[in-house]
N, CA and C of each residue as an Amber inpcrd file, in Angstrom:
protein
   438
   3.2460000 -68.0040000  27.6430000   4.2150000 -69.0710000  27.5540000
   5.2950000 -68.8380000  28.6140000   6.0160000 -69.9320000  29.1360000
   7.1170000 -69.9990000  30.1350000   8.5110000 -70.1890000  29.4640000
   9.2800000 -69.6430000  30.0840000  10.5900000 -69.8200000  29.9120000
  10.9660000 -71.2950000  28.8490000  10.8490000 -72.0860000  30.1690000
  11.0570000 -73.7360000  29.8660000  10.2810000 -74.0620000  29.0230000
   8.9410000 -73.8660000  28.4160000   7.8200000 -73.7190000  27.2370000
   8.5890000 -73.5100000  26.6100000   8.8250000 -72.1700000  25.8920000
   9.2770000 -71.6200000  24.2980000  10.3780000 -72.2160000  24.5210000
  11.2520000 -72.8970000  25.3250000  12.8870000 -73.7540000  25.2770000
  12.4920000 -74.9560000  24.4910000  11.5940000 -75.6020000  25.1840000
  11.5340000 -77.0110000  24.9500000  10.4290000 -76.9140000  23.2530000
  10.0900000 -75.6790000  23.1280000   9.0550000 -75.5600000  21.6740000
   9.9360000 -74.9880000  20.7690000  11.2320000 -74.5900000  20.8840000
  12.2160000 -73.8110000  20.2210000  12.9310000 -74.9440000  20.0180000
  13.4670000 -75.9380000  21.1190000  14.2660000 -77.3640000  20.5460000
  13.9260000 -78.0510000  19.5740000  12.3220000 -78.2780000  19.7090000
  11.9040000 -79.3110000  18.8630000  11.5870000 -78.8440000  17.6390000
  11.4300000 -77.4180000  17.4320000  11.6210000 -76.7430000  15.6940000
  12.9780000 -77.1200000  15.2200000  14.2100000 -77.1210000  16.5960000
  15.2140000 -76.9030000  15.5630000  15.9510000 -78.4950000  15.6950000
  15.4090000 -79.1170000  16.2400000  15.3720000 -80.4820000  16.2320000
  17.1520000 -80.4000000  17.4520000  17.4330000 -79.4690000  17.9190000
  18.2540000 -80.0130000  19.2770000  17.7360000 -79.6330000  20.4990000
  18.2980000 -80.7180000  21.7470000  17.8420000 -80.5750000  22.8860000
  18.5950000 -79.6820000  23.7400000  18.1470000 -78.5730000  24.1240000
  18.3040000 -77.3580000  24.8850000  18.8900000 -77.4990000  26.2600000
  19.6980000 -77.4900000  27.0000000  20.5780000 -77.2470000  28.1580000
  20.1850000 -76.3560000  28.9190000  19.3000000 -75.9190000  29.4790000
  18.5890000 -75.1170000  30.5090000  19.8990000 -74.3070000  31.4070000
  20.6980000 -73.7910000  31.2480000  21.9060000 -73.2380000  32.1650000
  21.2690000 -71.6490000  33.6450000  21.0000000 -72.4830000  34.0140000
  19.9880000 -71.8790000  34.9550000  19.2320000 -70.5780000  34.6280000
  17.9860000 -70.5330000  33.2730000  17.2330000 -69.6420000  33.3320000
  18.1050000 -68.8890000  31.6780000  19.0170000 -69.5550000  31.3840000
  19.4780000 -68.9520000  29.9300000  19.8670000 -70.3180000  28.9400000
  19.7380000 -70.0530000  27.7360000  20.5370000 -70.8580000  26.8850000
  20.9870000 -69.9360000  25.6580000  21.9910000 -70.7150000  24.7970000
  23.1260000 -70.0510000  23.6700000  22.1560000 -70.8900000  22.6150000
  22.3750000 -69.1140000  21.6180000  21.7800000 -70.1230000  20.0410000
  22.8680000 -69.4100000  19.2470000  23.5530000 -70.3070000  18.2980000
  24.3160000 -69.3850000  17.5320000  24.1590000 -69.4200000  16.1800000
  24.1930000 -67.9280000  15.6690000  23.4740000 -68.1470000  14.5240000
  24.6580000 -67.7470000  13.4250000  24.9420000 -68.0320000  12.4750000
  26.0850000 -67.4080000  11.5740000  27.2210000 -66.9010000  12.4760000
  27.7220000 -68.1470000  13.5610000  29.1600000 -67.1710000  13.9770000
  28.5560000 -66.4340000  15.2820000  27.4940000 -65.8330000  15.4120000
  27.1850000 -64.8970000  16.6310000  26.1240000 -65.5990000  17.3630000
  27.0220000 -65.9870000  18.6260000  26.1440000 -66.2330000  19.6750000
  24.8850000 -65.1510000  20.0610000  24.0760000 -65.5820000  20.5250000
  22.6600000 -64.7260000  20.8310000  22.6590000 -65.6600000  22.1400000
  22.3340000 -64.6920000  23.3850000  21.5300000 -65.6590000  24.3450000
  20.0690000 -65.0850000  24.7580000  19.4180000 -66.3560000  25.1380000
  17.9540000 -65.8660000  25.5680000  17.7100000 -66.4160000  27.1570000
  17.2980000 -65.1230000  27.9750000  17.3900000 -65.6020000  29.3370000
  16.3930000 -64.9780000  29.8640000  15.5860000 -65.7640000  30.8480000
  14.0040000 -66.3210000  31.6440000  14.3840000 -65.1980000  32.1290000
  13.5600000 -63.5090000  32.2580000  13.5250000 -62.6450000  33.2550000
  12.2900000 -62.3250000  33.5630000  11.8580000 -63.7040000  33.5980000
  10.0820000 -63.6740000  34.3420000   9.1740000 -63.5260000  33.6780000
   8.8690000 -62.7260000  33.2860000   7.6040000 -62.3960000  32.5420000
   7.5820000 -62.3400000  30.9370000   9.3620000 -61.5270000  31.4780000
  10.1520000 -61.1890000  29.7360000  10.9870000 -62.3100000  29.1600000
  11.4130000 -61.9030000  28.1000000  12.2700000 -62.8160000  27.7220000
  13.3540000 -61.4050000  27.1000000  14.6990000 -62.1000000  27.7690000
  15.7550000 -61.1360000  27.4350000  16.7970000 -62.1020000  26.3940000
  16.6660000 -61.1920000  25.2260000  17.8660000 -61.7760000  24.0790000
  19.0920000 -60.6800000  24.3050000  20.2940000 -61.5260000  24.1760000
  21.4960000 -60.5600000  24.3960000  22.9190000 -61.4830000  23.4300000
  23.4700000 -60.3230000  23.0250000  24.7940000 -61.0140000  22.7390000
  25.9240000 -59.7610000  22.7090000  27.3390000 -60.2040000  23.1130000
  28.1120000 -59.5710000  23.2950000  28.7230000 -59.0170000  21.4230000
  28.9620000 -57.8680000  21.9140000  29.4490000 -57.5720000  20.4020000
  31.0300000 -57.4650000  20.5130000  31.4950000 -56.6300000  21.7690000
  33.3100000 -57.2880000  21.6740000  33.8240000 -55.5810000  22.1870000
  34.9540000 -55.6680000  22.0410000  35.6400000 -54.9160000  22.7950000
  35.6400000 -53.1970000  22.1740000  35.8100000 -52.3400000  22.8980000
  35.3400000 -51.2150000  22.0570000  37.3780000 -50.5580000  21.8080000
  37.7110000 -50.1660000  20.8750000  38.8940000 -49.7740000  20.6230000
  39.1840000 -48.6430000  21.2950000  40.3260000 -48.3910000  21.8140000
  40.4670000 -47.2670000  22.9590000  40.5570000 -45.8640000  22.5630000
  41.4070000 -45.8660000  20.7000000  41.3960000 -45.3280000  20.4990000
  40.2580000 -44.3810000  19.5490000  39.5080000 -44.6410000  19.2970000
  37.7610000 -44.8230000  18.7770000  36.5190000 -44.9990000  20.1640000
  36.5500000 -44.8590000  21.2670000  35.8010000 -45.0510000  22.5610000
  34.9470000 -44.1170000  22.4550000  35.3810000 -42.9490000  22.1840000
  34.6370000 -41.7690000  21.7210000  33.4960000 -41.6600000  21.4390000
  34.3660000 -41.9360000  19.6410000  33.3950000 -42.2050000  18.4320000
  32.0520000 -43.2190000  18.7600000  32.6750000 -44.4160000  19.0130000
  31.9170000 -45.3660000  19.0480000  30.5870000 -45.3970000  20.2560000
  30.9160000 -44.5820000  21.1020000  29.7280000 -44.4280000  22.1990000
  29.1950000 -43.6990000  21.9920000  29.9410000 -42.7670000  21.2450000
  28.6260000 -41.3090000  20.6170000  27.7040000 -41.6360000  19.2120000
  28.2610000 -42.9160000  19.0620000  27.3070000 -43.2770000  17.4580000
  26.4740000 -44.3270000  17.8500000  26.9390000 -45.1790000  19.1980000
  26.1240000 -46.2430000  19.8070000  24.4960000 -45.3680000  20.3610000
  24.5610000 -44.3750000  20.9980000  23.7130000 -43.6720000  21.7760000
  22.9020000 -43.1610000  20.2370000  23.1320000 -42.6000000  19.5310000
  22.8580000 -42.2770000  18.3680000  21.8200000 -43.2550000  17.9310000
  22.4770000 -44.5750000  17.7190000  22.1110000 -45.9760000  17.0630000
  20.8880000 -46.1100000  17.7220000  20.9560000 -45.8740000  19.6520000
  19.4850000 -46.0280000  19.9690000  18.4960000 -45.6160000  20.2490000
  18.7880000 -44.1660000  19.5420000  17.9200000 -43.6100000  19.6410000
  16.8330000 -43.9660000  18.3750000  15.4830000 -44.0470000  19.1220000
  14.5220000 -44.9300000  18.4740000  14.8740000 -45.9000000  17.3740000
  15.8130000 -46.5540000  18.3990000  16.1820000 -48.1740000  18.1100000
  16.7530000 -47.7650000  16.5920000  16.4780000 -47.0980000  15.6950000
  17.0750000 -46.8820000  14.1080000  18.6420000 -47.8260000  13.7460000
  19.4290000 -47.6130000  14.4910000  20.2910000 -48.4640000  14.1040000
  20.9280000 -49.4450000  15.2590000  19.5760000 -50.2310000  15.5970000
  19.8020000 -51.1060000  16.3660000  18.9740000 -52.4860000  15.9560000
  18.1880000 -52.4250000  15.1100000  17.4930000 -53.4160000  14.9880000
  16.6310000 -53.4030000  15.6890000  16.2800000 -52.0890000  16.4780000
  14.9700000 -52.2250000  17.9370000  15.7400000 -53.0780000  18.8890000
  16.4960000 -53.0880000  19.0620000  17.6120000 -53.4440000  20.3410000
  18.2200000 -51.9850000  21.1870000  18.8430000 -52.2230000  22.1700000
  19.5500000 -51.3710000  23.0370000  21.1450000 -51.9850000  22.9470000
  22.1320000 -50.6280000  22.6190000  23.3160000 -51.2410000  22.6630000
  23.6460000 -50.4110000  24.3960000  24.7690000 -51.1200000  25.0640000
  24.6220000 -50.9940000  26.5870000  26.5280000 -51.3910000  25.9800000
  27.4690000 -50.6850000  27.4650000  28.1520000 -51.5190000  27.6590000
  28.3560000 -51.9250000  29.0080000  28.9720000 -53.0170000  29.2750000
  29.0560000 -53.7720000  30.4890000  30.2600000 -52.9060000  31.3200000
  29.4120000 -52.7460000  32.5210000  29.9530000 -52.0720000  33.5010000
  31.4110000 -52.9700000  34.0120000  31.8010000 -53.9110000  34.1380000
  32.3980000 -54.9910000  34.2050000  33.6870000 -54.8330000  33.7290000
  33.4920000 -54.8010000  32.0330000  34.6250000 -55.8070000  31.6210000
  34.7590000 -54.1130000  30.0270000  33.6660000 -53.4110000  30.3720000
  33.9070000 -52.2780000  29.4000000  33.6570000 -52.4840000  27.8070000
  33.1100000 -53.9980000  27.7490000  32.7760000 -54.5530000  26.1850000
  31.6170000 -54.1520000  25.8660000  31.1770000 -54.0970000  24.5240000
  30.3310000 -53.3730000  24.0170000  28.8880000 -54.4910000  23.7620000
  27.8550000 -54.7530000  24.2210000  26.6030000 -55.3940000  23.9390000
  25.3000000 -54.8210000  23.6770000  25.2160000 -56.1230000  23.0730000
  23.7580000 -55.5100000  22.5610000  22.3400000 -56.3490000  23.0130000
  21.0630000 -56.1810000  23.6730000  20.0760000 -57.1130000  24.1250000
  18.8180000 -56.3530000  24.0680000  17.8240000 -57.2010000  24.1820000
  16.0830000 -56.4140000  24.0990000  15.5000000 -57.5680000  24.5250000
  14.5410000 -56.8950000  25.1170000  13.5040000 -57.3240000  26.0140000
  12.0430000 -57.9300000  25.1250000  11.2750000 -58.7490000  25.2540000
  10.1980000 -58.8190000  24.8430000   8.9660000 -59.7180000  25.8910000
   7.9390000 -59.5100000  25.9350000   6.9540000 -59.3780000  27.5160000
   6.6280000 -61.4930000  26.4920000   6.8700000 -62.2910000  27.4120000
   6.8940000 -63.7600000  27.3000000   5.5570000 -63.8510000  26.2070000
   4.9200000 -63.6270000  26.7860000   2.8850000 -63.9080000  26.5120000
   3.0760000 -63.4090000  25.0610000   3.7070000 -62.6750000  24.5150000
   3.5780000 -62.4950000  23.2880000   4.6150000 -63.4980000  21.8970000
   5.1910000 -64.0330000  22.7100000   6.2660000 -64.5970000  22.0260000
   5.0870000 -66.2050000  21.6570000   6.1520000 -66.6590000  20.4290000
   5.8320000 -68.0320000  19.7940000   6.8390000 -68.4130000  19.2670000
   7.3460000 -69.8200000  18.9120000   8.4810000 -70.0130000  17.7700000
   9.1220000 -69.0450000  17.3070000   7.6730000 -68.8080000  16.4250000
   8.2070000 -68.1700000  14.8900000   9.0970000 -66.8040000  15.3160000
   7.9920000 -66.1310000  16.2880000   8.8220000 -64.6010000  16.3160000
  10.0750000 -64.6390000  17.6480000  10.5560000 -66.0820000  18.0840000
  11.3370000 -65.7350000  18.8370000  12.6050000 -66.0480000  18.2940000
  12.4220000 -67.2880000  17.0350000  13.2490000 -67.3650000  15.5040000
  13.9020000 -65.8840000  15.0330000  12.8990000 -65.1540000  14.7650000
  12.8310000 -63.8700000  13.9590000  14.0310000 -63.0240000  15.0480000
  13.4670000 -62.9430000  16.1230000  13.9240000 -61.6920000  17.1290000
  15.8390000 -62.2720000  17.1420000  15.5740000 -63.5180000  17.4120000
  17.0770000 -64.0080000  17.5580000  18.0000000 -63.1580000  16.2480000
  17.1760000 -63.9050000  15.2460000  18.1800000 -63.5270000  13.9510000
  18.5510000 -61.9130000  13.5860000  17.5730000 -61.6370000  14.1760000
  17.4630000 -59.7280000  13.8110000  18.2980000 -59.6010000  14.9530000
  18.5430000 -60.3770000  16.0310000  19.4440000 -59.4280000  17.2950000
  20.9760000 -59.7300000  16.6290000  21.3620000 -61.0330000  16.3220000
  22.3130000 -61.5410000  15.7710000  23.2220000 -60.8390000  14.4380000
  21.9920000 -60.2860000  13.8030000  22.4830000 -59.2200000  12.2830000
  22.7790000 -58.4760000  12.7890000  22.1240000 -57.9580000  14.1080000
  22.5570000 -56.3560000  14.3400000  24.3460000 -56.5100000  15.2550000
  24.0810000 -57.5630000  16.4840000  25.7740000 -57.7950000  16.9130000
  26.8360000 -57.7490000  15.7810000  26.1190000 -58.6060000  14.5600000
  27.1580000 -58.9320000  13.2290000  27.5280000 -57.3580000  12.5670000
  26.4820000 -56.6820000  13.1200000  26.8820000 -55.3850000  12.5350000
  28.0410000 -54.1300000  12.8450000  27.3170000 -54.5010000  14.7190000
  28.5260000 -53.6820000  15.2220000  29.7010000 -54.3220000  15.0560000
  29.8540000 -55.4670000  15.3230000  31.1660000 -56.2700000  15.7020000
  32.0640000 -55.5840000  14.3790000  31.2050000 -55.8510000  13.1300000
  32.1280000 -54.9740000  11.8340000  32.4300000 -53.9480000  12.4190000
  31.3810000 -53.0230000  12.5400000  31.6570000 -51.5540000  13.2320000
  33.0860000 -51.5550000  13.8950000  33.0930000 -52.0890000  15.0420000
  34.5400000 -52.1720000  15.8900000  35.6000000 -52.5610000  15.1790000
  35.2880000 -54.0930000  14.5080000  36.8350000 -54.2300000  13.4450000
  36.9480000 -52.8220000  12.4190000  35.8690000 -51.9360000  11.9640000
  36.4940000 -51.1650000  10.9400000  37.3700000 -50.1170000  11.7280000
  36.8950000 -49.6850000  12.6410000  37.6580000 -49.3400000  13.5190000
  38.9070000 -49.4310000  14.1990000  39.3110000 -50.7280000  14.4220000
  40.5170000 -51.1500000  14.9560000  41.3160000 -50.8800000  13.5650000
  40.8780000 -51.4150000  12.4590000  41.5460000 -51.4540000  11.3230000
  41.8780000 -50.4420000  10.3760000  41.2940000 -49.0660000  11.0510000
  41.3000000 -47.9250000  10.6510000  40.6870000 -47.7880000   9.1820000
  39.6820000 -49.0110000   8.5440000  39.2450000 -49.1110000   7.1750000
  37.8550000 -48.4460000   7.1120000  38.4210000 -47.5400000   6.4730000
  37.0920000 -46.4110000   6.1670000  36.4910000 -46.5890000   5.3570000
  35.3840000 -46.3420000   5.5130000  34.0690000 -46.9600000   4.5480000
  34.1480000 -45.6180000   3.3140000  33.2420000 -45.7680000   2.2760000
  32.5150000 -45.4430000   1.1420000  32.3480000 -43.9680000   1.1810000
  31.8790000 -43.9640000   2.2930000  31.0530000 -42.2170000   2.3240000
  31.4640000 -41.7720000   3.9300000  32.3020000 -42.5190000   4.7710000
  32.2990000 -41.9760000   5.4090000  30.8520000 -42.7670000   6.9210000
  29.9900000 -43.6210000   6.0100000  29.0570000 -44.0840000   7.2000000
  28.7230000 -45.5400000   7.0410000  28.3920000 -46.1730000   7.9490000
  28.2640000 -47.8890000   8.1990000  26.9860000 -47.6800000   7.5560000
  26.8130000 -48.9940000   6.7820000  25.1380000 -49.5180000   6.6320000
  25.1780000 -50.5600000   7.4890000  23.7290000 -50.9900000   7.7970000
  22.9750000 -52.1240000   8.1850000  21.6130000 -51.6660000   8.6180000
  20.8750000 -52.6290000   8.1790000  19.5320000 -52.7970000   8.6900000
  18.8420000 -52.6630000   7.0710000  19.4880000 -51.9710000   6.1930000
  18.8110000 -51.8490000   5.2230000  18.6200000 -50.0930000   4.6740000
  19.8780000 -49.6890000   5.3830000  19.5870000 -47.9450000   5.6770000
  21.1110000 -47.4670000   6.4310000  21.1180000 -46.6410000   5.6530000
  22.3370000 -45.9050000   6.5760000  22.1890000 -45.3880000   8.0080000
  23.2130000 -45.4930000   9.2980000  22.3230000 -44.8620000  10.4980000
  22.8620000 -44.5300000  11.3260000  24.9880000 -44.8840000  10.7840000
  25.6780000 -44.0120000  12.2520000  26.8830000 -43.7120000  11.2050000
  27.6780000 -43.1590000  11.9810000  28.7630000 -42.0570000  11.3620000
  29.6670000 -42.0500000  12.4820000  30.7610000 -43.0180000  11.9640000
  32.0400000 -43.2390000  13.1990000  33.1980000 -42.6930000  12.5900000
């Protein structure tokens, strides 16, 4: 399948017409943008998760690296931050030919839970509100320690 394929087969599941923004478009799902953008062969899902707290930069990059290691608390995503602007994101790759609707539905929403996850992550952080035991859930499993 092509880029412009799974766009125009992804519109008509969700019954809106898709804006082609040269090679990407925005789906937002509960609040968190997800984007999906044509990298040829692949298809790259990404969404920004937000700013990392200065005073927690530490923490938070040593539990991010943690998180991806074998994807465990990433949702099978890669968290990265942007060389740029120093904000914290999250995106994954998947090879086009394998994709359909259904699982590019799926991949969105699972990338989207996991941004929804860190983004908490960072507010508990800014907010200095300490969790339960001491560690974040998501995914269905405990998996970092900030």
């Amino acid at each position: 399948m092509t880029f412009e394929g799974l766009i125009e087969n992804l519109g008509e599941r969700l019954g809106i017409a898709f804006e082609d923004a040269g090679g990407a478009v925005a789906v937002e799902v509960d609040g968190e943008t997800v984007v999906l953008q044509d990298a040829g062969e692949l298809l790259l899902l990404r969404a920004e998760v937000g700013e990392i707290p200065a005073d927690a930069k530490e923490s938070i990059l040593s539990s991010a690296m943690e998180a991806n290691f074998l994807y465990q608390g990433t949702g099978g995503a890669t968290l990265a931050v942007n060389p740029a602007d120093g904000r914290l994101h999250i995106h994954k790759y998947n090879w086009m030919e394998r994709l359909d609707v259904d699982s590019v539905l799926d991949a969105v929403n699972k990338l989207s839970a996991a941004a929804a996850a860190w983004r908490r992550i960072l507010s508990d952080c800014r907010s200095g509100a300490p969790s339960d035991d001491g560690k974040t859930t998501a995914f269905g499993a405990e998996f970092i320690s900030v």
